[in-house]
mmCIF file of the N, C-alpha and C atoms, coordinates in Angstrom:
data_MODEL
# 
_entry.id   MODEL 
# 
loop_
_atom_site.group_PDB 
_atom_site.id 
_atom_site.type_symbol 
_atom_site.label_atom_id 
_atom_site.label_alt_id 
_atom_site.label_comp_id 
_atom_site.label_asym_id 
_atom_site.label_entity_id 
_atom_site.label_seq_id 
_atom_site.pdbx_PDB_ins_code 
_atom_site.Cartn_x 
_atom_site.Cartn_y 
_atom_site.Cartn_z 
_atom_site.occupancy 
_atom_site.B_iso_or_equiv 
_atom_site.pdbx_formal_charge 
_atom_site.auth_seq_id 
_atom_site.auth_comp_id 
_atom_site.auth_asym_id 
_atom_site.auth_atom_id 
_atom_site.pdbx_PDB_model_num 
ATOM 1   N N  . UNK A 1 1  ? 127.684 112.461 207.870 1.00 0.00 ? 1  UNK A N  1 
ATOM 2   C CA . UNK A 1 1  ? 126.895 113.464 207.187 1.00 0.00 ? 1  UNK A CA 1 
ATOM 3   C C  . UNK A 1 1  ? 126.662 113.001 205.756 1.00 0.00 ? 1  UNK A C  1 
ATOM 4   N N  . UNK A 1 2  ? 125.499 113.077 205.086 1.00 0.00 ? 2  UNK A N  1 
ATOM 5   C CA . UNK A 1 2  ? 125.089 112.753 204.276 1.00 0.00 ? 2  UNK A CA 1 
ATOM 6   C C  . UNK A 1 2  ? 125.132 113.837 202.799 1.00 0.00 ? 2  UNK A C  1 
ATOM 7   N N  . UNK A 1 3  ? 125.328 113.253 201.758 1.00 0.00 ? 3  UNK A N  1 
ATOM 8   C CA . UNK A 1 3  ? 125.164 114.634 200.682 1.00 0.00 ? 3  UNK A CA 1 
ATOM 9   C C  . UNK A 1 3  ? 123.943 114.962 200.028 1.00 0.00 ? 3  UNK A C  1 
ATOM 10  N N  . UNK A 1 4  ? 124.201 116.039 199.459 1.00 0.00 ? 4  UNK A N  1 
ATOM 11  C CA . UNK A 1 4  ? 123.267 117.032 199.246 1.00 0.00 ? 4  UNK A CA 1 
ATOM 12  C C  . UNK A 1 4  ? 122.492 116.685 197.691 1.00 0.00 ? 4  UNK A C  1 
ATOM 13  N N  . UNK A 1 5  ? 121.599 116.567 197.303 1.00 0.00 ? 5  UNK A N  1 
ATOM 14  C CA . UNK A 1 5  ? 121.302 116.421 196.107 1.00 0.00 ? 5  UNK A CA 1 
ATOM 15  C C  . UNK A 1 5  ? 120.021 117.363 195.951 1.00 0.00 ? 5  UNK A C  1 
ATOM 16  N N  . UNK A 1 6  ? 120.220 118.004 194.574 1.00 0.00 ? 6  UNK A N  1 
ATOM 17  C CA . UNK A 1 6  ? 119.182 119.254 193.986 1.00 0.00 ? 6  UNK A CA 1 
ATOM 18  C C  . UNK A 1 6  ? 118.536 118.709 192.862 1.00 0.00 ? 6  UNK A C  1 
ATOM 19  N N  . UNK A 1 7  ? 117.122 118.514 193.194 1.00 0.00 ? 7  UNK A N  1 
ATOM 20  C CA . UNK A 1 7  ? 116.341 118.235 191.875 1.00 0.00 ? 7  UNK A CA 1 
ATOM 21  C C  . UNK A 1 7  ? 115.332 119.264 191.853 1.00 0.00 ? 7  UNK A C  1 
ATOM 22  N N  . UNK A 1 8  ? 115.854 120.471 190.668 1.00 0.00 ? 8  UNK A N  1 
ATOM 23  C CA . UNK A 1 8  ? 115.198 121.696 190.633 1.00 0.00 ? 8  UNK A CA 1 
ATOM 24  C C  . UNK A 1 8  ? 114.752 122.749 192.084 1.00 0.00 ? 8  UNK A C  1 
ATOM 25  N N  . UNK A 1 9  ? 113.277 122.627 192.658 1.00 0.00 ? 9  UNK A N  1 
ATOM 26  C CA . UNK A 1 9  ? 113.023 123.022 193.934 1.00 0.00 ? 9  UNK A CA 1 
ATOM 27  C C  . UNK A 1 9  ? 113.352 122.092 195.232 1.00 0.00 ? 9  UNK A C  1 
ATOM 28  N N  . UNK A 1 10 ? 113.912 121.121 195.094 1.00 0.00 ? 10 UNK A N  1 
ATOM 29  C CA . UNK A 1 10 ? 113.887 120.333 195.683 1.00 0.00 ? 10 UNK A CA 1 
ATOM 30  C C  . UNK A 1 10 ? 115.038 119.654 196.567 1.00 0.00 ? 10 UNK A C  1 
ATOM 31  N N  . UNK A 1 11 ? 115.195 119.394 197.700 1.00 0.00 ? 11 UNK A N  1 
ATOM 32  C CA . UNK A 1 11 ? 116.442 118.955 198.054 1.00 0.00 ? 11 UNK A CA 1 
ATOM 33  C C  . UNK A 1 11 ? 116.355 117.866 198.635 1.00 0.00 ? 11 UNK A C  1 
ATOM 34  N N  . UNK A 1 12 ? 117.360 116.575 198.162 1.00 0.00 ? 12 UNK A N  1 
ATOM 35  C CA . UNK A 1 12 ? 117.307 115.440 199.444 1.00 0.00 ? 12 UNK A CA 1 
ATOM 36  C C  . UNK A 1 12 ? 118.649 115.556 200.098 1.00 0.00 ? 12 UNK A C  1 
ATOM 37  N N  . UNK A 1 13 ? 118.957 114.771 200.841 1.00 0.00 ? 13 UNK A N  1 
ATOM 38  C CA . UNK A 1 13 ? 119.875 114.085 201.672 1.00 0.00 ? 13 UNK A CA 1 
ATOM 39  C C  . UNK A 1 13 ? 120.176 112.923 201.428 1.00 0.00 ? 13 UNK A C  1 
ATOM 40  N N  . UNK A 1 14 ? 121.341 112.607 200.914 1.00 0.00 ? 14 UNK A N  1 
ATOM 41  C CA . UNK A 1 14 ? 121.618 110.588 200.620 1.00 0.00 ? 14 UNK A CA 1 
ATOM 42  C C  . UNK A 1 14 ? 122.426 110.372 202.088 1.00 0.00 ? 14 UNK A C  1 
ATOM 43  N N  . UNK A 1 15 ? 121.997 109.763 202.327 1.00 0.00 ? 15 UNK A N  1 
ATOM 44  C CA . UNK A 1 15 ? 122.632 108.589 203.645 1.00 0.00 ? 15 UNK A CA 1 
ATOM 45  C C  . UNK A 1 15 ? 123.258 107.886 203.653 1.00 0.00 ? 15 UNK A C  1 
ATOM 46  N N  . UNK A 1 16 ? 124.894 107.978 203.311 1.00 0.00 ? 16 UNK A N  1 
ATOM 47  C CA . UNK A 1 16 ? 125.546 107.403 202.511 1.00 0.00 ? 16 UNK A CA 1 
ATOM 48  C C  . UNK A 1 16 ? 126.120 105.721 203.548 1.00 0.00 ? 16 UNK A C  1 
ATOM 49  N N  . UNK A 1 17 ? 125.839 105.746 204.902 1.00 0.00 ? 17 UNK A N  1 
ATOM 50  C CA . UNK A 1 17 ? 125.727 105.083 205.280 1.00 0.00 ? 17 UNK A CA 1 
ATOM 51  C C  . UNK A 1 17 ? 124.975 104.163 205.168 1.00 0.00 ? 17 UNK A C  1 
ATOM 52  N N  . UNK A 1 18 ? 123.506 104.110 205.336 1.00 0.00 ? 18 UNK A N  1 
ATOM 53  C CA . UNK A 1 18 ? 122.364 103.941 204.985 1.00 0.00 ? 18 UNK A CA 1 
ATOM 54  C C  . UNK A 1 18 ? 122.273 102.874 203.779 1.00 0.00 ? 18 UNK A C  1 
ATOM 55  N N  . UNK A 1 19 ? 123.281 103.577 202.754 1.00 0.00 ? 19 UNK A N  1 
ATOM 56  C CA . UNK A 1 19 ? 123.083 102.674 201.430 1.00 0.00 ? 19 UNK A CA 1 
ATOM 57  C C  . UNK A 1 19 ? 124.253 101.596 201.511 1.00 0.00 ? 19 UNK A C  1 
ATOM 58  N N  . UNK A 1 20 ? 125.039 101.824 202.420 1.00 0.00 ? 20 UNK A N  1 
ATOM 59  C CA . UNK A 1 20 ? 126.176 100.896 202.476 1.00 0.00 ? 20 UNK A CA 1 
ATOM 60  C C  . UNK A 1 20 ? 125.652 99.542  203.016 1.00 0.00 ? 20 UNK A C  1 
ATOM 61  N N  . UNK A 1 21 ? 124.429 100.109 204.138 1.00 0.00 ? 21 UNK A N  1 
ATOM 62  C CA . UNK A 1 21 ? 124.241 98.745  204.659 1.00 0.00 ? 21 UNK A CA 1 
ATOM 63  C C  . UNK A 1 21 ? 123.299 98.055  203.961 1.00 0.00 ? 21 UNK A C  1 
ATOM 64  N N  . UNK A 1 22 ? 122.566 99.275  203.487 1.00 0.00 ? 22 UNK A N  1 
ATOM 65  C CA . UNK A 1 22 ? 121.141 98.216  202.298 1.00 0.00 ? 22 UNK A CA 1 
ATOM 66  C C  . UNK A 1 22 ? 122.184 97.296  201.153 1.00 0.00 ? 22 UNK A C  1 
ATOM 67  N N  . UNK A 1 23 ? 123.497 98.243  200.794 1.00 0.00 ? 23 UNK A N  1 
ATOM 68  C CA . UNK A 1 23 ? 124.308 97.398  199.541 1.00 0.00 ? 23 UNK A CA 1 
ATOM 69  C C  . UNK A 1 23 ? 124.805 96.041  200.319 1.00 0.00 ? 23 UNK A C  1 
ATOM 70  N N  . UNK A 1 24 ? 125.281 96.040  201.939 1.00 0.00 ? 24 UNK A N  1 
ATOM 71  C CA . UNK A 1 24 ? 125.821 95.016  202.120 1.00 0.00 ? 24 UNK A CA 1 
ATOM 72  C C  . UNK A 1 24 ? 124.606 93.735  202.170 1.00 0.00 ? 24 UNK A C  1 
ATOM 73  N N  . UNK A 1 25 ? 123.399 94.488  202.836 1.00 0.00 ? 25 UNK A N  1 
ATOM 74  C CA . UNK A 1 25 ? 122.366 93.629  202.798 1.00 0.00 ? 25 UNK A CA 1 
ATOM 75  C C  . UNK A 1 25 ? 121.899 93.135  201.887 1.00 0.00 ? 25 UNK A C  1 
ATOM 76  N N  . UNK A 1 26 ? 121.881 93.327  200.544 1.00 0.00 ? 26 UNK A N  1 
ATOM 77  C CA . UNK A 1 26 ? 121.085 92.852  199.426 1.00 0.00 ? 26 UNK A CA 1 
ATOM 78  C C  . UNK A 1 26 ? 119.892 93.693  199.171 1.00 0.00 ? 26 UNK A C  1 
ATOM 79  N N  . UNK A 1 27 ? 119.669 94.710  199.522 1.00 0.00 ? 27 UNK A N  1 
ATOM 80  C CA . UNK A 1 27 ? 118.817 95.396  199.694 1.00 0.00 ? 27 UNK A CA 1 
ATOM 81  C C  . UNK A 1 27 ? 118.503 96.840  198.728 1.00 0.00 ? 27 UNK A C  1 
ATOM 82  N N  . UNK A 1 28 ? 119.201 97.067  197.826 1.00 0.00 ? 28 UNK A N  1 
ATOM 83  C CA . UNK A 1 28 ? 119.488 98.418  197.190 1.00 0.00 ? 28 UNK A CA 1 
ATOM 84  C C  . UNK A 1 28 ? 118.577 98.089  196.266 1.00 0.00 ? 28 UNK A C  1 
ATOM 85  N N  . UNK A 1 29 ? 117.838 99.513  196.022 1.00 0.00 ? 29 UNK A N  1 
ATOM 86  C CA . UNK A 1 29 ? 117.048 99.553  195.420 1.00 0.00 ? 29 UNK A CA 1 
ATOM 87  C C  . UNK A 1 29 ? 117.209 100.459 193.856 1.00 0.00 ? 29 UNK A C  1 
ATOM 88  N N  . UNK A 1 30 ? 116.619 100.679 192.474 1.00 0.00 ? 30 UNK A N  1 
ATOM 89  C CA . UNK A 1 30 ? 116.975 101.602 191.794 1.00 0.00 ? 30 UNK A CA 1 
ATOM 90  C C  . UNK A 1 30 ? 117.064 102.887 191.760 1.00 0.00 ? 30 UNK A C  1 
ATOM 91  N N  . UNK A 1 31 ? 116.617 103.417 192.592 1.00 0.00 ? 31 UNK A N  1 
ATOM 92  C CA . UNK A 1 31 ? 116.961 105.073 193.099 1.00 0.00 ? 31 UNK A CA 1 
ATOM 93  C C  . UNK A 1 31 ? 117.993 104.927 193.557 1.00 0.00 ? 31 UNK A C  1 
ATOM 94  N N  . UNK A 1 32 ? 118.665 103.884 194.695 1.00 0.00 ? 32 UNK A N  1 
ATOM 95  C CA . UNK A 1 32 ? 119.914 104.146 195.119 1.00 0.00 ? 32 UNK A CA 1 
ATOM 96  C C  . UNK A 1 32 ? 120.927 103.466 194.047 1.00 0.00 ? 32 UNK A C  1 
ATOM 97  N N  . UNK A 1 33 ? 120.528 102.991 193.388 1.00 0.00 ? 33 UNK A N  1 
ATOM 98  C CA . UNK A 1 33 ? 121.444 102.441 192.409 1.00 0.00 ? 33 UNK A CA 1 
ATOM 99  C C  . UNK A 1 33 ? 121.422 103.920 191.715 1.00 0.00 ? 33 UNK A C  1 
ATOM 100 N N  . UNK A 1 34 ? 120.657 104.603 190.885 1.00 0.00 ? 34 UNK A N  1 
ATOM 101 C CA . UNK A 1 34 ? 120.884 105.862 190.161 1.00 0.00 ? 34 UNK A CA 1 
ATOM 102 C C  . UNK A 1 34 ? 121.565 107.217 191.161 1.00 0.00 ? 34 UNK A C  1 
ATOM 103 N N  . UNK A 1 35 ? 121.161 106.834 192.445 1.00 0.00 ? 35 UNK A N  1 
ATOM 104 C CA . UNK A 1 35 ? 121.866 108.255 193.098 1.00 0.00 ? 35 UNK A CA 1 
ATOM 105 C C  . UNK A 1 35 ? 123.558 107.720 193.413 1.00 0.00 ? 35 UNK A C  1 
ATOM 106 N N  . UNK A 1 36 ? 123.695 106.034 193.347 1.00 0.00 ? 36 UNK A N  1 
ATOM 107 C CA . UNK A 1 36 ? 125.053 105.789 193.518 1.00 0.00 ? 36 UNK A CA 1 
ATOM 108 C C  . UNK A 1 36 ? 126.114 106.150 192.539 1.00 0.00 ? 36 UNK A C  1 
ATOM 109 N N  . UNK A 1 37 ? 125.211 106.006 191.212 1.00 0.00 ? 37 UNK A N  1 
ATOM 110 C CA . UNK A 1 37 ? 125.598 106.151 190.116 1.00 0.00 ? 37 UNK A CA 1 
ATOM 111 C C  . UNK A 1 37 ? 125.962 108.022 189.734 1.00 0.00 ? 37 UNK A C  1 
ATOM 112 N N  . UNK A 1 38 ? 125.173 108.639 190.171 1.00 0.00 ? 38 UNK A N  1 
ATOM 113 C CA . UNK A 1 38 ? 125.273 109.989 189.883 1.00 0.00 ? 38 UNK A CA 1 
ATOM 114 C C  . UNK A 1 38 ? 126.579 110.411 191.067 1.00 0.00 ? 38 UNK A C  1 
ATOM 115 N N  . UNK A 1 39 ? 126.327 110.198 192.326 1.00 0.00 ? 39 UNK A N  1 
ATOM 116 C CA . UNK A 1 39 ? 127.424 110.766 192.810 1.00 0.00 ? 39 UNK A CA 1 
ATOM 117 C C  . UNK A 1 39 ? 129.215 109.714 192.450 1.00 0.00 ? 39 UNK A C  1 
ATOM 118 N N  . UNK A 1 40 ? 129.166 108.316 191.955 1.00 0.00 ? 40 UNK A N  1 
ATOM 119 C CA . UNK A 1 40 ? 130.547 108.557 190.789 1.00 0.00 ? 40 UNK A CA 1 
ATOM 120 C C  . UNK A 1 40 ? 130.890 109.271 189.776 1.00 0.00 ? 40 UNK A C  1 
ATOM 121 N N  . UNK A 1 41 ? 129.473 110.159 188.940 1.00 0.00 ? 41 UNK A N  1 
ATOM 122 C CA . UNK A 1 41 ? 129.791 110.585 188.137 1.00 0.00 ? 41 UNK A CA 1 
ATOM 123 C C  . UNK A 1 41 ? 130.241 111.976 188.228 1.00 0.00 ? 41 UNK A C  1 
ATOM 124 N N  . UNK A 1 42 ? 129.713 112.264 189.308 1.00 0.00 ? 42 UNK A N  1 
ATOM 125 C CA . UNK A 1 42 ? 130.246 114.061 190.154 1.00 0.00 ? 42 UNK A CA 1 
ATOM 126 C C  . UNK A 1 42 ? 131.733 113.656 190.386 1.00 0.00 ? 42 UNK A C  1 
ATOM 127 N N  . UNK A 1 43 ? 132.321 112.393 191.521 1.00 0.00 ? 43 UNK A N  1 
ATOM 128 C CA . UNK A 1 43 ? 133.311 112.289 191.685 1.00 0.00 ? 43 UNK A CA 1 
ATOM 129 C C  . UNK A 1 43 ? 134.761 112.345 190.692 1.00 0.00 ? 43 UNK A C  1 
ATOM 130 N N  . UNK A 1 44 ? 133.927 111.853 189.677 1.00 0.00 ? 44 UNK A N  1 
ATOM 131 C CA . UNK A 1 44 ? 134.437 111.426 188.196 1.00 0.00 ? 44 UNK A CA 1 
ATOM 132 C C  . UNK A 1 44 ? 135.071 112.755 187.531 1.00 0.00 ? 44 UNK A C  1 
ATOM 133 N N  . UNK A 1 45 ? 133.645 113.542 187.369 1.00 0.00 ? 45 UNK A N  1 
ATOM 134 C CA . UNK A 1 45 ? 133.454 114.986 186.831 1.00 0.00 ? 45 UNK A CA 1 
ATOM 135 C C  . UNK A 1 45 ? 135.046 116.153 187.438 1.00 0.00 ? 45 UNK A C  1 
ATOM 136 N N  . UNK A 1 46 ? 134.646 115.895 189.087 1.00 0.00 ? 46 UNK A N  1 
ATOM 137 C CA . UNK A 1 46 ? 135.291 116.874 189.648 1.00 0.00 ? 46 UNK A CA 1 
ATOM 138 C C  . UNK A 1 46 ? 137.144 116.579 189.523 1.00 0.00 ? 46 UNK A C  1 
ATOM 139 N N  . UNK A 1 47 ? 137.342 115.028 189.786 1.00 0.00 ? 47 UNK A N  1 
ATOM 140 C CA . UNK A 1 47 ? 138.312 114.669 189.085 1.00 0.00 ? 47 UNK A CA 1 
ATOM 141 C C  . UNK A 1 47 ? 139.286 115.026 187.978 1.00 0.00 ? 47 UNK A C  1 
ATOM 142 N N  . UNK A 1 48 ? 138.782 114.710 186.835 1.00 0.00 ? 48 UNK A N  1 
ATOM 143 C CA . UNK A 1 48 ? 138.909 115.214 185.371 1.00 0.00 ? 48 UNK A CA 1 
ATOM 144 C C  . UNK A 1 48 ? 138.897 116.467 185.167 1.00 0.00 ? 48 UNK A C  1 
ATOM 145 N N  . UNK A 1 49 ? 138.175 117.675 185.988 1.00 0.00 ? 49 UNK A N  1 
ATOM 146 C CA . UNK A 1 49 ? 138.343 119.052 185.963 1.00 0.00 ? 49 UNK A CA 1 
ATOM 147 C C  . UNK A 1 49 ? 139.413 119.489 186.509 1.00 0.00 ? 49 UNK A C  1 
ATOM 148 N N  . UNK A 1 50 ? 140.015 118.917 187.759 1.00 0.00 ? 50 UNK A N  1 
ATOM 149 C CA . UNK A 1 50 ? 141.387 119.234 187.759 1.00 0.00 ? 50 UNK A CA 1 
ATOM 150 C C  . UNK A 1 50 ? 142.794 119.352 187.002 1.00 0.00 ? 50 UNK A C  1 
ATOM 151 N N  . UNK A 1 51 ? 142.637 118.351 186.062 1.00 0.00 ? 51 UNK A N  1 
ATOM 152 C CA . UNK A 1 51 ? 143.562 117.751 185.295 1.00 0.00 ? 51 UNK A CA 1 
ATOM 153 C C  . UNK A 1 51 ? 143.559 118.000 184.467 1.00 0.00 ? 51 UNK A C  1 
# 
């Protein structure tokens, strides 16, 4: 299952699989580089709020 991302009205789905194989392939592009980047920084976020 893939996560959820909200841009204003808008919703995607990241495929987190999907990007694993474009990353193993050589294949990643800058959207998935910025949505890879945003969901460490949630991970990051939610992290540090515990603590």
């Amino acid at each position: 299952m893939g996560r959820l991302i909200i841009d204003g009205n808008r919703v995607y789905e990241l495929d987190e699989a999907c990007l694993q194989r474009k990353k193993k392939n050589g294949q990643i592009t800058e959207a998935d580089r910025n949505l890879q980047l945003q969901k460490e920084r949630e991970q990051h976020f939610r992290k540090n709020k515990k603590g």
